[in-house]
C-alpha positions as semicolon CSV with decimal commas, in nm:
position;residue;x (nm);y (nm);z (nm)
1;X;7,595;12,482;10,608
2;X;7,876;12,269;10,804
3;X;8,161;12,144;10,644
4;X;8,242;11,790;10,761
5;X;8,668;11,737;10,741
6;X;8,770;11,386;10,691
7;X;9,073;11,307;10,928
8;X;9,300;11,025;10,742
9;X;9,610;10,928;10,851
10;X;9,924;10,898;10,574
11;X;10,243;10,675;10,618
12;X;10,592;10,848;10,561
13;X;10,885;10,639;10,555
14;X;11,247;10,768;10,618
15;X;11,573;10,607;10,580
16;X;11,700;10,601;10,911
17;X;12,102;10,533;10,963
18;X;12,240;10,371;11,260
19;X;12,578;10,416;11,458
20;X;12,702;10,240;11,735
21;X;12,791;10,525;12,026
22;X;13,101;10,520;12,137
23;X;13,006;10,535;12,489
24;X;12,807;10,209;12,430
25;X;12,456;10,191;12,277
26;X;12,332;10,334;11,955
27;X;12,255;10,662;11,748
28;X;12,007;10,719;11,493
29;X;11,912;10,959;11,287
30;X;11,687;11,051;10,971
31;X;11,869;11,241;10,710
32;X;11,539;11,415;10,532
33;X;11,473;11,560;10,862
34;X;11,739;11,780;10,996
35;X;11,778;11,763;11,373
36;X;11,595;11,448;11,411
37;X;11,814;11,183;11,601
38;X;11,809;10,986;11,916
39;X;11,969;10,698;12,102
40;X;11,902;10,410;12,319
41;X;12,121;10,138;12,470
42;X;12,001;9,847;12,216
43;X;11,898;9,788;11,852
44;X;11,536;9,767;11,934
45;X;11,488;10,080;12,193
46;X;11,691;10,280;11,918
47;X;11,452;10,218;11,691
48;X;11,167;10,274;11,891
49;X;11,283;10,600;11,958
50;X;11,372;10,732;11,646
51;X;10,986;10,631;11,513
52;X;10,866;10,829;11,825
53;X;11,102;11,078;11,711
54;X;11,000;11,113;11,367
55;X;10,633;11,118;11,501
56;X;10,684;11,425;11,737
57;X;10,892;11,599;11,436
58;X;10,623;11,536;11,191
59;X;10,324;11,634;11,465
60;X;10,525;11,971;11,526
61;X;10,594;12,034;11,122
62;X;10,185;11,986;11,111
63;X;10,082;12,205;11,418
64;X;10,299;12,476;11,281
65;X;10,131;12,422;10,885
66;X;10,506;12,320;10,762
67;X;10,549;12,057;10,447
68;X;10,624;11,740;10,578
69;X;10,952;11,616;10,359
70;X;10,916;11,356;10,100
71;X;11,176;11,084;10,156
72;X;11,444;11,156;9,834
73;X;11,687;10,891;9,758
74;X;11,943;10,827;9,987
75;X;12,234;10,632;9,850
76;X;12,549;10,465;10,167
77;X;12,892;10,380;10,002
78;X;13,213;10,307;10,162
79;X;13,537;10,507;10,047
80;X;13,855;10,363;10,104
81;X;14,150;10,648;10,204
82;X;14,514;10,576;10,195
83;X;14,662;10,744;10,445
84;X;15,034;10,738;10,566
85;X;15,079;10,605;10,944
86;X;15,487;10,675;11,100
87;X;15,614;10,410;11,300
């Protein structure tokens, strides 16, 4: 008897944070998947690359029969540090 194996195709979604280089352009990376980052001299190409990013990561952790992280919560504050300049 065969066995017939449905392909289907599942969405992920990732909090991805964005920096602006300091040698112009941008940074990116996704904090559930360690090592995943890229860059790209706008906005939009940043982005582009990080989803192609995230797709070869996730492609690799399947080829290899890895757990693809779940997305936890991320949480971005700001903390304000006094610190004491000479002049």
């Amino acid at each position: 008897m065969w066995r017939i194996m449905k392909k289907f195709k599942k969405n992920y979604s990732y909090s991805v944070f964005y920096e602006v280089a300091p040698e112009g352009g941008y940074v990116a990376l996704v904090p559930a998947l360690p090592g995943c980052h890229t860059q790209g001299e706008t906005l939009e190409e940043t982005e582009q690359n990080i989803k192609e990013a995230i797709e070869v990561y996730l492609e690799s952790l399947r080829v290899h029969r890895e757990s693809i992280p779940q997305e936890s919560k991320s949480f971005q504050g700001v903390v304000n540090v006094p610190v004491l300049i000479s002049r």
